[in-house]
TINU-944724 format. One line per 4 residues: number of its first residue (from 1); their letters; for each residue x, y, z of C-alpha. Coordinates in steps of 0.1 Angstrom, whole numbers. Layout:
BEGIN
NUM> A> X:Y:Z | ...
***
This chain:
BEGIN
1> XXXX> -395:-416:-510 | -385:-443:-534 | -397:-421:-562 | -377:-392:-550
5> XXXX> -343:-410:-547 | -349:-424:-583 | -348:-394:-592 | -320:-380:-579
9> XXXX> -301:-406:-586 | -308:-403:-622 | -299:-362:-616 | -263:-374:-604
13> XXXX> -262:-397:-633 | -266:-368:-660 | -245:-345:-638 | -215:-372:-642
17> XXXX> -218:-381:-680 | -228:-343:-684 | -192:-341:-667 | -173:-365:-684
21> XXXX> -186:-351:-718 | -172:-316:-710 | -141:-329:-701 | -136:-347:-728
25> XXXX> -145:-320:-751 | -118:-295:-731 | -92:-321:-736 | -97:-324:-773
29> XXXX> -94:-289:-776 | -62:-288:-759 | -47:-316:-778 | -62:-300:-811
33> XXXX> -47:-264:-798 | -15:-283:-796 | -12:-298:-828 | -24:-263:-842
37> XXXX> 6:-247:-826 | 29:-270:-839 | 21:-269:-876 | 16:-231:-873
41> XXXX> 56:-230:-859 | 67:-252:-880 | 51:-231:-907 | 66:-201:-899
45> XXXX> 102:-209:-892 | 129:-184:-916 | 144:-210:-935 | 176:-200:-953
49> XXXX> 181:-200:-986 | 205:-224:-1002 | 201:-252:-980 | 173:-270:-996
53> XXXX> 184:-305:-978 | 184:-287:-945 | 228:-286:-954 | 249:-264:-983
57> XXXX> 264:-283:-1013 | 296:-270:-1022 | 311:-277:-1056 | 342:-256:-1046
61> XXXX> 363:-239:-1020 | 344:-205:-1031 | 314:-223:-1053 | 280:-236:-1036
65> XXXX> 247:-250:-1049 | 222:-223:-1048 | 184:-233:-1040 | 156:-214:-1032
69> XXXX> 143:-219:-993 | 122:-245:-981 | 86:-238:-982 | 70:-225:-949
73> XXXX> 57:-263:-936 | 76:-283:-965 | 101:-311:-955 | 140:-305:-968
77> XXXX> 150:-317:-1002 | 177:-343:-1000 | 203:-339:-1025 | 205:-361:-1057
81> XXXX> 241:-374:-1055 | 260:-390:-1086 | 280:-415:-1075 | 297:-422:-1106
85> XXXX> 330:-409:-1128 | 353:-418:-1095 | 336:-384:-1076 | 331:-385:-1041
89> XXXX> 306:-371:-1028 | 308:-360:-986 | 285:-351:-962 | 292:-340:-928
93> XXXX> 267:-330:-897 | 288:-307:-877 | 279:-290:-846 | 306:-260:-840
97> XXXX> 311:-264:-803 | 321:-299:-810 | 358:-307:-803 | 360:-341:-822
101> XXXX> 344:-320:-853 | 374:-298:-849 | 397:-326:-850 | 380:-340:-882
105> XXXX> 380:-303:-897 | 418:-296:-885 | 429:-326:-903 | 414:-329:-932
109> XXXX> 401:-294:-941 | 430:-287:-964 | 428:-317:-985 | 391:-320:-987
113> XXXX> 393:-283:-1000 | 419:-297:-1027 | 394:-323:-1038 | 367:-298:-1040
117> XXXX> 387:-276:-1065 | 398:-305:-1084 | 364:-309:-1095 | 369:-346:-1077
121> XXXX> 344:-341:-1049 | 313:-320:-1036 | 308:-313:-999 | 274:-306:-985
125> XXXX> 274:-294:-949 | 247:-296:-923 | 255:-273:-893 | 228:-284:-863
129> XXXX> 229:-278:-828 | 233:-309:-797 | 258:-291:-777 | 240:-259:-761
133> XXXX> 242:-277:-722 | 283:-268:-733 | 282:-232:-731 | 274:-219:-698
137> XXXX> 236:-208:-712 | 246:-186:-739 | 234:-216:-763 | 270:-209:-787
141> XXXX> 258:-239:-806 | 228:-229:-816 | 241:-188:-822 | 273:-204:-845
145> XXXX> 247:-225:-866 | 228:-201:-872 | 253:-176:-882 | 267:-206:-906
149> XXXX> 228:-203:-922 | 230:-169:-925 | 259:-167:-942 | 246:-196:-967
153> XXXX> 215:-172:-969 | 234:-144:-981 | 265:-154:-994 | 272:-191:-1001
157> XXXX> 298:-185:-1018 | 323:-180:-985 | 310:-211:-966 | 338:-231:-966
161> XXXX> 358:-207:-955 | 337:-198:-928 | 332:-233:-916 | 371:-236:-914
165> XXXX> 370:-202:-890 | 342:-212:-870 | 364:-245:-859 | 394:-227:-858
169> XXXX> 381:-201:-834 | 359:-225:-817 | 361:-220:-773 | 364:-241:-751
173> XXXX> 339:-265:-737 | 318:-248:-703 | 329:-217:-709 | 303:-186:-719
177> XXXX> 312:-195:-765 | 321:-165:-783 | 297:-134:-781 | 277:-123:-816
181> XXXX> 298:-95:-820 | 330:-120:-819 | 309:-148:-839 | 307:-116:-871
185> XXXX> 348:-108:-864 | 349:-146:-875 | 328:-141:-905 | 344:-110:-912
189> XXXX> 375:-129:-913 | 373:-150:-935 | 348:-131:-962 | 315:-131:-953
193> XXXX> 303:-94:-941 | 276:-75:-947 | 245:-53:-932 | 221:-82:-939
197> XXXX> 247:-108:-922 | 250:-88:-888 | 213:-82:-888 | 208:-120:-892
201> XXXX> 231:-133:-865 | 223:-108:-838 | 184:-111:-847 | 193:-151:-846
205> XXXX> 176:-153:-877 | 176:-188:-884 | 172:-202:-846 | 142:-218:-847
209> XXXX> 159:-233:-882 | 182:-249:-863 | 159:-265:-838 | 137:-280:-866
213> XXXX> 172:-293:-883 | 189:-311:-852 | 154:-326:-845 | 149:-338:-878
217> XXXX> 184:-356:-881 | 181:-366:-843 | 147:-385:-852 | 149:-393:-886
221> XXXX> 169:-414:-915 | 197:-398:-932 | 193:-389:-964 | 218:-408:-989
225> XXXX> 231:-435:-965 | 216:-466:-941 | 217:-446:-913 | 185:-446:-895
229> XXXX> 195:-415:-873 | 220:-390:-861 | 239:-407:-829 | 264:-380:-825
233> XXXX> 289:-357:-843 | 309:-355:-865 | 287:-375:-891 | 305:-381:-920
237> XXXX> 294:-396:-954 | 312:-407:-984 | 286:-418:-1011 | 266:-437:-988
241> XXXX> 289:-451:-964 | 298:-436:-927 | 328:-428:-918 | 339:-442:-885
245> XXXX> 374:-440:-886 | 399:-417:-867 | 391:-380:-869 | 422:-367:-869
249> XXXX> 439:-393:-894 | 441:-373:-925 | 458:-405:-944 | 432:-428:-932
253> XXXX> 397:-403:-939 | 420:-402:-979 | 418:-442:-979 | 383:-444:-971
257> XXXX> 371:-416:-992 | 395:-439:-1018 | 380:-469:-1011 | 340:-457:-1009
261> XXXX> 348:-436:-1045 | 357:-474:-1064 | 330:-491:-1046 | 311:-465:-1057
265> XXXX> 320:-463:-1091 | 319:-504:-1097 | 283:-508:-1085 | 272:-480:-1114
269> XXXX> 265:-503:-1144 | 287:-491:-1173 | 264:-484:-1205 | 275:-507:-1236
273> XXXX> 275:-496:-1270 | 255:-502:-1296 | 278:-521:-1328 | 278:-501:-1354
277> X> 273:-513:-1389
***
């Protein structure tokens, strides 16, 4: 009897580690089949062309940097800024359902525009998406940045003016947002139509884009300033330095951009030269 309960005791005591070993196996399989998923989606999102940093670099009011896209899996590219020769360069995260962006971008479009053609400034844009709870389920925040990607996919060249009409057609907070087919009247309006364009904002294109990009900035450090993350919008950044004045002070936006170009420009070490003979 002894014998026999020896035994089975040592039969329960194979049954459990036999046990424990296939769970643990099953459990490393779903944590491995997690991590698979994730690289494999972040592998395959569309990125759009031209937005290399994840934002568009504008050089003009109808100029911008074209890049190729990122690489299926590859981080964004942040962009190399020159901070010297009294040029300012700004960076703004923007989500278009935000009402305090469209304060920032109703006063100061018009002037920032001016700088940009003055060959003063750049401004690099990065449309992302926090506000999607705001519209009733139709996700507008999400559909507007991605139609701002496809547009810098297919024609860069009319961002800025679409970023102004995005704000200045931008609805009210808890309603439904504007439907695609209004969303491509905007675009339409101010420049940017096209066959590809349409296809790319009612496809939503760029969607799971945006996702990556507002997770990114909402995780990670900023590129080009001290900030260690995204803590609401608008973001704005003038050679390093946030803006956290008021957004729709057009006068005082002008003095900080003022006072962050000579900051800028007395920190870069001015070359001597070499005496002649």
């Amino acid at each position: 009897m002894r014998e026999e309960a020896r035994k089975r005791a040592q039969r329960r005591k194979w049954w459990i580690q036999g046990s424990i070993g296939v769970a643990a196996i099953a459990i490393l399989a779903v944590i491995g089949l997690i991590v698979y998923n994730g690289v494999s989606a972040s592998a395959n999102v569309a990125n759009p062309k031209n937005m290399v940093s994840n934002g568009i670099v504008l050089t003009s009011t109808t100029k911008a940097v074209t890049t190729p896209a990122i690489a299926k899996g590859a981080n964004p590219t942040p962009t190399t800024q020159s901070n010297g020769a009294g040029k300012a360069n700004i960076t703004m995260y923007v989500d278009y359902q935000c009402p305090y962006c469209n304060q920032f971008e109703t006063a100061n479009a018009t002037q920032i525009g001016q700088w940009l053609d003055a060959g003063i400034a750049t401004v690099e844009i990065h449309p992302i998406a926090i506000l999607d709870n705001s519209s009733s389920g139709t996700k507008y925040s999400t559909r507007a940045a991605n139609a701002a990607a496809c547009v810098a996919n297919y024609d860069p060249n009319t961002f800025y003016a679409v970023n102004s009409a995005l704000f200045a057609n931008q609805p009210a907070e808890g309603g439904t947002g504007l439907t695609d087919a209004k969303i491509l009247s905007v675009l339409k309006g101010a420049g940017a139509s096209s066959a590809a364009i349409t296809k790319c904002v009612n496809d939503q294109t760029f969607k799971e884009w945006v996702t990556s990009a507002t997770n990114r900035v909402l995780t990670k450090p900023l590129p080009n300033s001290t900030m260690a993350k995204l803590t609401g919008t608008p973001t704005v950044i003038v050679n390093g330095k946030q803006y956290t004045g008021s957004l729709s002070d057009a006068k005082a936006f002008l003095q900080f951009v003022g006072s962050a170009v000579q900051a800028a420009s007395t920190s870069t070490p001015t070359p001597t030269p070499t005496p002649s003979k």
